[in-house]
C-alpha positions as CSV (number, residue, x, y, z in Angstrom):
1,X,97.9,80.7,81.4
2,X,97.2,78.2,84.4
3,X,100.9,78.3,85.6
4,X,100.7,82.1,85.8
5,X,97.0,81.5,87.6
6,X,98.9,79.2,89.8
7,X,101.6,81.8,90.8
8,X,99.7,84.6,91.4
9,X,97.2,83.0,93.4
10,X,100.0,81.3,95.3
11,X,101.5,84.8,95.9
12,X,98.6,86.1,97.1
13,X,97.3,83.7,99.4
14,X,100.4,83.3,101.1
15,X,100.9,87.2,101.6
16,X,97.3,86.7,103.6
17,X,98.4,83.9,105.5
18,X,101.7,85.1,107.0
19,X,101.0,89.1,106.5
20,X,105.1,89.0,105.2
21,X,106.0,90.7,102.1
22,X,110.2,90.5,100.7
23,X,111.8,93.8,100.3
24,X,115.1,93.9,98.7
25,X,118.2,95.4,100.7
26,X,120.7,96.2,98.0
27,X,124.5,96.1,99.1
28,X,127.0,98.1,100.0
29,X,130.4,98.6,98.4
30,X,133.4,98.7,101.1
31,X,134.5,101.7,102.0
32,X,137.1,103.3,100.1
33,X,140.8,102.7,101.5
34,X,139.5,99.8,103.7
35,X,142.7,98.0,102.8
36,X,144.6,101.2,104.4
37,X,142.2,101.2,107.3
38,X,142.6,97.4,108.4
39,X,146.5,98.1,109.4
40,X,145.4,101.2,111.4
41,X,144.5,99.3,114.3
42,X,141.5,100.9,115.9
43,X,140.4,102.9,113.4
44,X,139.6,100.3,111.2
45,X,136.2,99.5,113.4
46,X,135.0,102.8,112.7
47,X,134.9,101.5,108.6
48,X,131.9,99.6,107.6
49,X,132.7,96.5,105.5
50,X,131.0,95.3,102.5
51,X,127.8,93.5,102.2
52,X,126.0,91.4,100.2
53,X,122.3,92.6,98.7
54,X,119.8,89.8,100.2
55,X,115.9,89.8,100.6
56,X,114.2,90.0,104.0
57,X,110.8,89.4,104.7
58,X,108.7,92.3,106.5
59,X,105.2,93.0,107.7
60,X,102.3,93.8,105.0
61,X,100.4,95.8,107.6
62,X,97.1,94.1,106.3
63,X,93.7,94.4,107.7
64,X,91.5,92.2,108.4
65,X,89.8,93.1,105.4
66,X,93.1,93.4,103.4
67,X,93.7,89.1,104.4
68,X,90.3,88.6,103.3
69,X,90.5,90.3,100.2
70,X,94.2,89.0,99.0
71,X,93.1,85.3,100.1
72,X,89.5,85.3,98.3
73,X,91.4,86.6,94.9
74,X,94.8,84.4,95.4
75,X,91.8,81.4,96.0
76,X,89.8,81.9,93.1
77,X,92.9,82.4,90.9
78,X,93.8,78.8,92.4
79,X,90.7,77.8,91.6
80,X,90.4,79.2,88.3
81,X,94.0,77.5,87.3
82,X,92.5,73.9,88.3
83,X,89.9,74.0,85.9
84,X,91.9,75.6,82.7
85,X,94.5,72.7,83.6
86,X,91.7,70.2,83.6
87,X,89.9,71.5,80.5
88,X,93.3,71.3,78.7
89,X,93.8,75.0,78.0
């Protein structure tokens, strides 16, 4: 219970510090025929290659309110955590 207290408040503080959140950019497959495209000389700029799905990090949009909020509940989850883990729980 006090390692998922832990992550969450972790999560959430740290969304109110840097105002980032990760979004998830899934990949693309090549295009179909790229293999035929590469030995047409010019045309094969106008293909887009392949790429890899990855996570970036983009902006929450948070208030000031919203910082406030997400840091007072990440904290007190944090703090919450400490004292299960000290009780033994």
């Amino acid at each position: 219970m006090s390692l998922i207290l832990l992550a969450v408040g972790t999560v959430l503080v740290s969304i109110a510090l840097f105002n980032k959140l990760p979004r998830y950019v899934p990949g693309r497959l090549p295009a179909p025929g790229a293999g035929r495209a590469a030995r047409q000389g010019a045309l094969a700029t106008a293909h887009r290659t392949g790429a890899v799905p990855r996570v970036r990090l983009e902006s929450a949009r948070l208030t000031e309110q919203g910082k406030a909020l997400l840091a007072t509940l990440g904290g007190s989850a944090l703090i919450v955590a400490f004292f299960l883990t000290l009780s033994g729980l």
